[in-house]
N, C-alpha and C positions, 0 to 999 in steps of 0.2 A: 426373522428379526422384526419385531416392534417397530411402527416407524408412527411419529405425530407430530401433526402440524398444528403448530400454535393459533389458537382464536381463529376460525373460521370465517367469522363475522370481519375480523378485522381485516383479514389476507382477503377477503373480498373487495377491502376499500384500499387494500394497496394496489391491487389491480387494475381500481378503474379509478383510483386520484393522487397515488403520492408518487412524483416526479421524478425526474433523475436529476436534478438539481438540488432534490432534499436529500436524494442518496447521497449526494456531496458533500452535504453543510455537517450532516453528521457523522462522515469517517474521515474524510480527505480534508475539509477544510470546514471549523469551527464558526466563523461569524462570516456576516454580508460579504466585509473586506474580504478575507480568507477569499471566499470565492470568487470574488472580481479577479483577485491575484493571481487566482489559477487558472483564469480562464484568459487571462493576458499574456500567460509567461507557459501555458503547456505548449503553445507552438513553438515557442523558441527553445523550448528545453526538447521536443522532438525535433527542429531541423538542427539542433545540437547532438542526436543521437542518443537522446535520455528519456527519461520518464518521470513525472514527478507523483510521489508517490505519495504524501502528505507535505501539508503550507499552514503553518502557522505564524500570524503577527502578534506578538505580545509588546507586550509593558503600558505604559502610560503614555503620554503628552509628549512630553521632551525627549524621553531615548526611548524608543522601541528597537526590538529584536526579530526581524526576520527568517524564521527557521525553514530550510525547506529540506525536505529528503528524498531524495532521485537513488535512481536504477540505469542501466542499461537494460535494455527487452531483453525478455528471456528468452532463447531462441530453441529450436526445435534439438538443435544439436547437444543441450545442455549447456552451452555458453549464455553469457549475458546473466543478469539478475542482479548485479554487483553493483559495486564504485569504488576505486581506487580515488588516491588524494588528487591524481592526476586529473580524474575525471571532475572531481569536484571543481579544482581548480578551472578548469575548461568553461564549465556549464555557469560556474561565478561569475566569468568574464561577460558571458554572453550574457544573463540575467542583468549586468550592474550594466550593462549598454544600454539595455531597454531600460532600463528602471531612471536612468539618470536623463531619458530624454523624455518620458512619459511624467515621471515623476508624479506617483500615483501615491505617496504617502508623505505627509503633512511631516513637517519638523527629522530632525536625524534619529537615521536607525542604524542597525548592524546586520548586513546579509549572513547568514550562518549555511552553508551547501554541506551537507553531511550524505551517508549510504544509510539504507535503514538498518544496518546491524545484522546479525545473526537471528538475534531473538527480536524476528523485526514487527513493526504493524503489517496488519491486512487491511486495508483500506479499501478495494478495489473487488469486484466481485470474483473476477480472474484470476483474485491473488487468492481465494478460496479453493478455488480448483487447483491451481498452480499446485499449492501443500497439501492438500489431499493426504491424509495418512500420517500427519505430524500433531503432534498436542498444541493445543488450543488452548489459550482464556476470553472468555468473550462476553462482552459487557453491551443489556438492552437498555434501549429508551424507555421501558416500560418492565412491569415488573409479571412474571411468566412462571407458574407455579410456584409462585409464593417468593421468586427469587428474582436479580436482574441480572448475576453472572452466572456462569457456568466453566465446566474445565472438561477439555475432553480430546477426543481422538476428531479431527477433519475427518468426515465423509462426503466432501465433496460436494458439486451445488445441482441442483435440479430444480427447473420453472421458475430460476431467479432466486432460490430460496437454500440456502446455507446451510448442508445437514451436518449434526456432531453427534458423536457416539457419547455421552455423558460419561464422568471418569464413577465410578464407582456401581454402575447401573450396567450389567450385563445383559448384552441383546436388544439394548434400549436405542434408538436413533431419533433424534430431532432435527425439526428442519421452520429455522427461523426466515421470517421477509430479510432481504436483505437490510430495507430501509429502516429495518429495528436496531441495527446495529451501533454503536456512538463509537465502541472500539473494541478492538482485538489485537492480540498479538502472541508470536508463537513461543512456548514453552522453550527454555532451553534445554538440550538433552544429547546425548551420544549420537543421535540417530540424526538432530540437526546438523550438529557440529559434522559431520559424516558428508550431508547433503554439501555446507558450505565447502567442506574439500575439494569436493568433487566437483563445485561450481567453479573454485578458483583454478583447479588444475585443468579444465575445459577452456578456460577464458586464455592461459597460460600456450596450450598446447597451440589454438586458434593462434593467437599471438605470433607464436613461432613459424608455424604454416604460412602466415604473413609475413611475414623476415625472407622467408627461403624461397617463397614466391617473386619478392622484389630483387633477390640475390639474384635470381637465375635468369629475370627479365634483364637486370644488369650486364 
């Protein structure tokens, strides 16, 4: 199988100069703020038991809108990768603790704690690997044989670098820097909808296991 790596020149100077803080600005979090935000609120949303998965601050002056979208870790066993309302609720409380005593944004806003969805972003390089073998759309900083998006099959990451099967190019594999990335997110399809089952029915089963563990200590 074909395999090509984009601009060699360029994957040389991501090498040896773009950051892991730029990898941030353009999946996980959009402007300066965005990243202050994340890097204030990822401890607390991990000794909450979460993961923040993307942070957006929009709107203007007077009302802005705080978006953020959390996870539970995915764990080995198949559990985790979710969020129920409950969890949302949880991880608000503890988010609007810190925020009301830090008070890191100017004038009123709206905290919004959401799950990323089925057909969710990939922001994180792990979440590349994680889907491995799911359809893809994936959107560059820069423009990569004449184009900036692409659609395709995950193949998984290697040397930091995000490889996809292209939808219509047989036997063809590419493998982007990650730091080119601005966004992605997975196709919806039979095969996803399939993965989310199996994710809630693992989180479900765990759940239970914990019930009849506390029953029996009782």
């Amino acid at each position: 199988m074909p395999l090509f790596l984009w601009s060699l020149a360029s994957w040389a100077f991501w090498l040896g100069g773009a950051s892991h803080e730029a990898e941030k600005r353009t999946v996980r979090g959009k402007t300066r703020e965005d990243l202050d935000l994340i890097e204030m609120l990822d401890p607390v949303a991990e000794a909450t038991g979460y993961e923040i998965v993307r942070l957006r601050l929009m709107g203007g002056a007077e009302q802005r809108r705080l978006q953020i979208m959390a996870e539970r870790p995915l764990l080995e066993d198949g559990s985790g990768g979710d969020m129920n309302v409950e969890d949302c609720a949880k991880l608000s409380r503890a988010i609007s603790e810190v925020m009301d005593a830090a008070d890191p944004i100017a004038g009123e806003y709206t905290l919004e704690v959401s799950s990323p969805g089925v057909d969710r972003p990939l922001t994180r390089l792990k979440d590349f690997e994680t889907y491995a073998g799911l359809e893809v759309r994936i959107e560059l900083d820069r423009v990569a044989e004449g184009r900036k998006r692409f659609k395709g099959e995950l193949a998984g990451v290697e040397d930091d670098q995000v490889g996809l099967n292209i939808e219509g190019e047989d036997d063809v594999t590419v493998y982007f820097p990650f730091a080119w990335i601005v966004d992605a997110k997975l196709v919806l399809s039979d095969e996803l909808m399939k993965r989310g089952a199996d994710a809630r029915a693992a989180r479900v089963d765990a759940e239970n296991d914990n019930d009849l563990s506390e029953s029996e200590e009782d």
